[in-house]
C-alpha positions as CSV (number, residue, x, y, z in Angstrom):
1,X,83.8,87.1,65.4
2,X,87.0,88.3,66.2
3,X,90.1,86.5,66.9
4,X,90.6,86.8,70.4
5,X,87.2,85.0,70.6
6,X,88.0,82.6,68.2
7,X,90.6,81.4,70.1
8,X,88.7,81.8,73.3
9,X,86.0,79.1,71.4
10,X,89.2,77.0,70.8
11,X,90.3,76.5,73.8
12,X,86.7,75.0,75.1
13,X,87.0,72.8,72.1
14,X,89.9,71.7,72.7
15,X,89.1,70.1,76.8
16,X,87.4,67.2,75.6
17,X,90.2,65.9,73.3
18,X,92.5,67.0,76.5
19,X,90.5,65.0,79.0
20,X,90.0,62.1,76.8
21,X,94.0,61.8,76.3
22,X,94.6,62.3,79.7
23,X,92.1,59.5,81.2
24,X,92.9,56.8,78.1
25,X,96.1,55.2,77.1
26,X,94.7,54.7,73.6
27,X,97.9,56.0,72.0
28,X,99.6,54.4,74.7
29,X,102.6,55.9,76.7
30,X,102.0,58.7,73.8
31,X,98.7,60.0,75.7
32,X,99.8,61.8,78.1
33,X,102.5,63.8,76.2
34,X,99.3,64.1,73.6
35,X,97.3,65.4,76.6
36,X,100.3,67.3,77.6
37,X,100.2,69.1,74.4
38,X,96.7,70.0,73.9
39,X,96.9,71.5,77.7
40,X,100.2,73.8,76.5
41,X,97.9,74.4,73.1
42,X,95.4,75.7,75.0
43,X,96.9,77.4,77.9
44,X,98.9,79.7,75.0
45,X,95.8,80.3,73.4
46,X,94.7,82.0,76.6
47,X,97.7,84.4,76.8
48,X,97.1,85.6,73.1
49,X,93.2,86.0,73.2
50,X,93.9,88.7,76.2
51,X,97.1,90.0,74.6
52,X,95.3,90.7,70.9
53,X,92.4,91.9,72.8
54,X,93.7,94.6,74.5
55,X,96.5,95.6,72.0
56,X,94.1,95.7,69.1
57,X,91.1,97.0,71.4
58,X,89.0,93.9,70.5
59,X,87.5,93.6,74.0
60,X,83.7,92.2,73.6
61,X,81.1,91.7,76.0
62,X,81.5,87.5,74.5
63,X,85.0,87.8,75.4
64,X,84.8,88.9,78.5
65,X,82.4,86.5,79.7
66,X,83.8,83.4,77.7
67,X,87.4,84.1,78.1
68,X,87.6,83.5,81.8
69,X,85.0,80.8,81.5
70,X,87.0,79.1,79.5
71,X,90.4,78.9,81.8
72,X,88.4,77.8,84.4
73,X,86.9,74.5,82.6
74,X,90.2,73.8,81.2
75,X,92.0,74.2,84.8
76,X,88.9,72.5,86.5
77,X,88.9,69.7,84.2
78,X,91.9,69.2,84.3
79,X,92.2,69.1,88.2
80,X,88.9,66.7,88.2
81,X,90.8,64.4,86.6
82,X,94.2,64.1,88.6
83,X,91.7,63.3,91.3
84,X,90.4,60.1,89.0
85,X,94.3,59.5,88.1
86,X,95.0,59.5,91.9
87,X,97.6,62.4,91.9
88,X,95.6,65.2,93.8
89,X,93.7,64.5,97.1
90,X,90.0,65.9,96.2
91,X,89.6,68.4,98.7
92,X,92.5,70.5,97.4
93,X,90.6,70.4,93.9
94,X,87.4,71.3,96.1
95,X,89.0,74.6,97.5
96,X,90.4,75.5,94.0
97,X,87.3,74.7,92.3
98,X,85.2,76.3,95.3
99,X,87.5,79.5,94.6
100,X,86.0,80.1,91.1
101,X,82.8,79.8,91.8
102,X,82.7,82.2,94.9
103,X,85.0,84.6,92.7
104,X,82.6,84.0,89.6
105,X,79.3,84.6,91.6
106,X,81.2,87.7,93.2
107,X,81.7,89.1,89.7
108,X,78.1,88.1,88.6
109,X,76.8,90.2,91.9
110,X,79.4,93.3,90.6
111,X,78.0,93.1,87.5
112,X,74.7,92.8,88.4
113,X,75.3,96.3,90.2
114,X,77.4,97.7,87.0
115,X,80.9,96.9,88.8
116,X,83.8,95.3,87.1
117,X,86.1,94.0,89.0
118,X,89.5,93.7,87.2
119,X,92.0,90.8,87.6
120,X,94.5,91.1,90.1
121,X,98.4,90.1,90.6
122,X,97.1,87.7,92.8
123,X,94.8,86.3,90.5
124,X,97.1,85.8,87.3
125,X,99.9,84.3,89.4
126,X,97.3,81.7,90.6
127,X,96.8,80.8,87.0
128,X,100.3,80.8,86.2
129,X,101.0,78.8,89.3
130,X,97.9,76.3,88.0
131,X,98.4,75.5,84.9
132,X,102.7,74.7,85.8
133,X,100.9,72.3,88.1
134,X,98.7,70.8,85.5
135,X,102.3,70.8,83.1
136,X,104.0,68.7,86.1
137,X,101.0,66.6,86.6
138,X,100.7,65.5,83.3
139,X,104.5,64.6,83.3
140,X,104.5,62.7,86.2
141,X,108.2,62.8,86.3
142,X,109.5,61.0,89.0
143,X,112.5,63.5,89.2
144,X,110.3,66.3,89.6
145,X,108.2,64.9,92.5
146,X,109.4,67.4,95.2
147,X,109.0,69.9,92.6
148,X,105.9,69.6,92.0
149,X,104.3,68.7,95.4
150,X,106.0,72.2,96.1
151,X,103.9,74.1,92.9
152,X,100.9,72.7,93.9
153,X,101.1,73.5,97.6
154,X,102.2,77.2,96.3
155,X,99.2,76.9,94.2
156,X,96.8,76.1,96.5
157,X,98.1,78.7,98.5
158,X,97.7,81.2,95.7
159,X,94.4,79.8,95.5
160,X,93.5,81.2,99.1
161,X,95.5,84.6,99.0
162,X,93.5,85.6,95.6
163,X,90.4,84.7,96.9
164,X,91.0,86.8,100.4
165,X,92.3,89.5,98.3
166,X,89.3,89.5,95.7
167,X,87.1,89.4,99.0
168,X,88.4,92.5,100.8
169,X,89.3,95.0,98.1
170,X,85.7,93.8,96.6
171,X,83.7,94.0,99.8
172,X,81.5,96.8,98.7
173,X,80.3,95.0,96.0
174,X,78.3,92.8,98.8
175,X,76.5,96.4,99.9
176,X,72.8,95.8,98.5
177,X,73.0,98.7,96.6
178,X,70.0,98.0,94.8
């Protein structure tokens, strides 16, 4: 097993330790800067398992699948749990959530007809947009309130464009070409 998908298999292990910080206060105020942490850990991880990859041509079918699988339960679980904390109303974790799995069953449906559809700008400034929202979340600084409101509005808003965007420039992949 390479590295990339070593990290990759990190950053899955490392959600429940994330979660569990984030929902307990058994280290006290400590938690969330704990959970805070392991979320940064993680999210890094996901930048260098894509950068080795491609520089060092380490691109597996495990990686591919796992990798992207992997951001998503960190974001998702992460999201699912600001609903239990009371920070994010649940229907805008609903339409992000909702996003990855019509985007995920799109790409199952490309792949099924040997398509691969690729990332795009929109996609990757979603995530970027994401995880600064789960960063501010975790926070919780009261100075930052508008702030962050404002991310995860912009967020959500990614969350919509990327998913049109996927939609139209992937519409063929709908075709039953089988």
């Amino acid at each position: 097993m390479n590295l990339p998908n070593k990290l990759t298999i990190l950053r899955v292990i490392l959600i429940p330790f994330f979660v569990f910080f984030l929902l307990t206060d058994v280290a006290g105020e400590a938690s969330k800067w704990i959970a805070l942490g392991i979320f940064a850990l993680a999210s890094i991880t996901d930048f260098f398992d894509g950068f080795l990859a491609r520089k060092y041509n380490l691109i597996t079918n495990f990686g591919k699948f796992m990798d992207p699988l992997a951001d998503k339960l960190l974001v998702c679980s992460a999201l699912i749990c600001f609903v239990e904390l009371g920070q994010l109303p649940s229907w805008i974790v609903i339409v992000i959530i909702a996003r990855e799995f019509i985007i995920s069953g799109f790409r199952l449906i490309a792949s099924d007809n040997n398509v691969v559809i690729a990332a795009s700008w929109w996609g990757k400034f979603k995530t970027t947009f994401q995880i600064i929202m789960v960063i501010l979340l975790i926070a919780d600084i009261e100075k930052l309130a508008l702030f962050t409101q404002i991310i995860i509005w912009i967020s959500l808003a990614l969350t919509i464009i990327s998913l049109i965007d996927y939609l139209v420039k992937n519409k063929s992949v709908m075709k039953d070409t089988k």
